[in-house]
C-alpha angles and dihedrals in degrees: 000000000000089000101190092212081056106040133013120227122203115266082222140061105264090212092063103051133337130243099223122044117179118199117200089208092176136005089202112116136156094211121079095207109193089226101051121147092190102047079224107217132224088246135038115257102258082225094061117127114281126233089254080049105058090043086071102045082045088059087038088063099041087050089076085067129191122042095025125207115256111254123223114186112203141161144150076291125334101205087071088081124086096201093053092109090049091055097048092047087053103053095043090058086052087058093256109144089227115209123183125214107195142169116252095238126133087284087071102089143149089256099041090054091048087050083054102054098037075060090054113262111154098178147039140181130210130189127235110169090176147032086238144038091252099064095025088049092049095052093046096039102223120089119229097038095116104062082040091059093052086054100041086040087061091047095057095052082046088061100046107252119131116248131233121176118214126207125181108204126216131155089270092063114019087103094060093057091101097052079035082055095045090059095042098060083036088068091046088240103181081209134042104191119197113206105196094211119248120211093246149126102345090348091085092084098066139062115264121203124291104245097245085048082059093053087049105052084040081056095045086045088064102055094047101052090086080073098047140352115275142206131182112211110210094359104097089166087080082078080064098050089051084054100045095041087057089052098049103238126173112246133180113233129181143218102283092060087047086054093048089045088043095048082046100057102088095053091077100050108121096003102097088120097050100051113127127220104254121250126236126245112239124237102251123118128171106313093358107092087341146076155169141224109173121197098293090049096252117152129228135167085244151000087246095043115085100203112115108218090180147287133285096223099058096035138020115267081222087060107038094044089060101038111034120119090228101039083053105054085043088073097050107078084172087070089046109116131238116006109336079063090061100034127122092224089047095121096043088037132021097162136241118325096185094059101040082055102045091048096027112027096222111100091207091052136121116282109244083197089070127079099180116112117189106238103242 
């Protein structure tokens, strides 16, 4: 089932220590993306965590030793905060591979980014959510961001971190992923990361995926990692399509995956000899081998998942990562409700949390993104 040329498991116990851990070091952003969990603010929140603060959280996270968990540090925008280098240059010399998620807004310049790296940064993602100015724009609220991503997205491989490039789907802009694709190996990202929009925060506003359009674009992602490495955010199906492409097995796929194979075609003319081999997805999902903290120091399974475990301040992340109610039942598929509790892909994949919350209201509910249904 859990095929290891299909799908990577950790090399740890998830219930231990995960492997991300995303810190929401500001909420703070100059952009008013449309899609915005956070509903990021002009201003940082005077109760965010403090530099002493998130030195702390910083040692907290080291003291689950090898292997550490991999540190992305998010806002908002982080690049909002003044003590950001300081807190990269910390966590490296405590051993965190440390990654930085920012907006692209005027902080985001050639010298910042070479701060960054001297601290010890070794990785950066950017956003593009359209194959143009008008649809990435929209979605970012500022005119003029996209040009300003294709250049930001060439100064950070200037300055030697590696780029992923981040994409949040919806049903406006699922069409443009192939010319989305095209820009994105056009910029040599080592990572091209799909977000399947939920309906949260400011996202609520917009039109997620049908389910069947989901298994579609999980489908064309597929085909299409042997041109760059994918990810699928909050689809962890996509786990299950890795599985069952391996095996072979017959699957029914409709018209919007034929459009996205179709406006694909061209991209492998005369690359037979470049194509990479595809990388497998790797077996986390929310609370199990990942984790949140957002600005306050609240923890959730999830960035998308809008269910406090605790809070850093009162009470250690190593603790409350391996303790926590939540965290816990997180990690038991077999106790998931409806049909991903009975699925045959429930441990590699379990589906997404942060969906089956934001439709349904119960966290260990079926995930509406899925159309897969176990024969009986």
């Amino acid at each position: 089932m859990t095929d290891q040329r299909a799908v990577r498991q950790l090399r740890h116990d998830p219930a231990d220590r995960p492997l991300i851990t995303i810190w929401e070091v500001t909420r703070a952003c100059a952009l008013v993306c449309r899609h915005c969990r956070a509903d990021a603010q002009t201003r940082a929140h005077p109760r965010q965590l403090t530099t002493e603060q998130g030195r702390a959280l910083l040692a907290d996270i080291a003291g689950f030793g090898t292997p550490y968990p991999i540190v992305v540090l998010t806002g908002g925008d982080p690049f909002e905060r003044p003590d950001l280098a300081e807190l990269v240059s910390y966590g490296t010399s405590l051993g965190l591979h440390v990654a930085l998620s920012p907006s692209v807004t005027p902080r985001l310049t050639p010298d910042v980014l070479a701060d960054l790296r001297a601290a010890g940064a070794v990785a950066m993602s950017l956003s593009l959510d359209g194959a143009a100015a008008a649809t990435h724009d929209s979605f970012r609220g500022v005119p003029g961001v996209f040009d300003d991503t294709l250049r930001a997205a060439r100064w950070v491989k200037e300055a030697g971190f590696r780029l992923q490039v981040n994409t949040t789907v919806t049903e406006a802009n699922v069409a443009e992923l192939p010319d989305v694709l095209r820009t994105v190996i056009g910029l040599d990202a080592s990572l091209w990361s799909v977000f399947f929009l939920v309906p949260t925060g400011r996202g609520t506003a917009l039109t997620p995926l049908s389910a069947p359009g989901v298994e579609d674009v999980l489908h064309w992602m597929h085909d299409v990692s042997d041109l760059i490495a994918v990810k699928a955010t909050e689809a962890p199906h996509y786990r299950r399509v890795a599985i069952q492409r391996a095996r072979g097995d017959h699957v029914e796929l409709g018209e919007l995956y034929q459009r996205l194979t179709a406006a694909t075609a061209s991209l492998r003319l005369g690359r037979t000899e470049q194509l990479r081999r595809p990388r497998p997805p790797i077996d986390v999902n929310s609370g199990r081998g990942f984790a949140f903290i957002d600005h306050l120091g609240d923890v959730y399974p999830s960035g998308f998942l809008p269910q406090r475990c605790g809070n850093v301040t009162e009470q250690g992340f190593r603790e409350l990562y391996r303790t926590d109610p939540l965290l816990r039942s997180l990690r038991d598929p077999s106790a998931f409700h409806g049909k991903c509790g009975t699925c045959e892909f429930r441990e590699v994949c379990g589906g997404s949390r942060s969906h089956a919350y934001a439709v349904t209201g119960d966290v260990l509910g079926s995930d509406p993104t899925c159309v897969y249904v176990a024969a009986s």
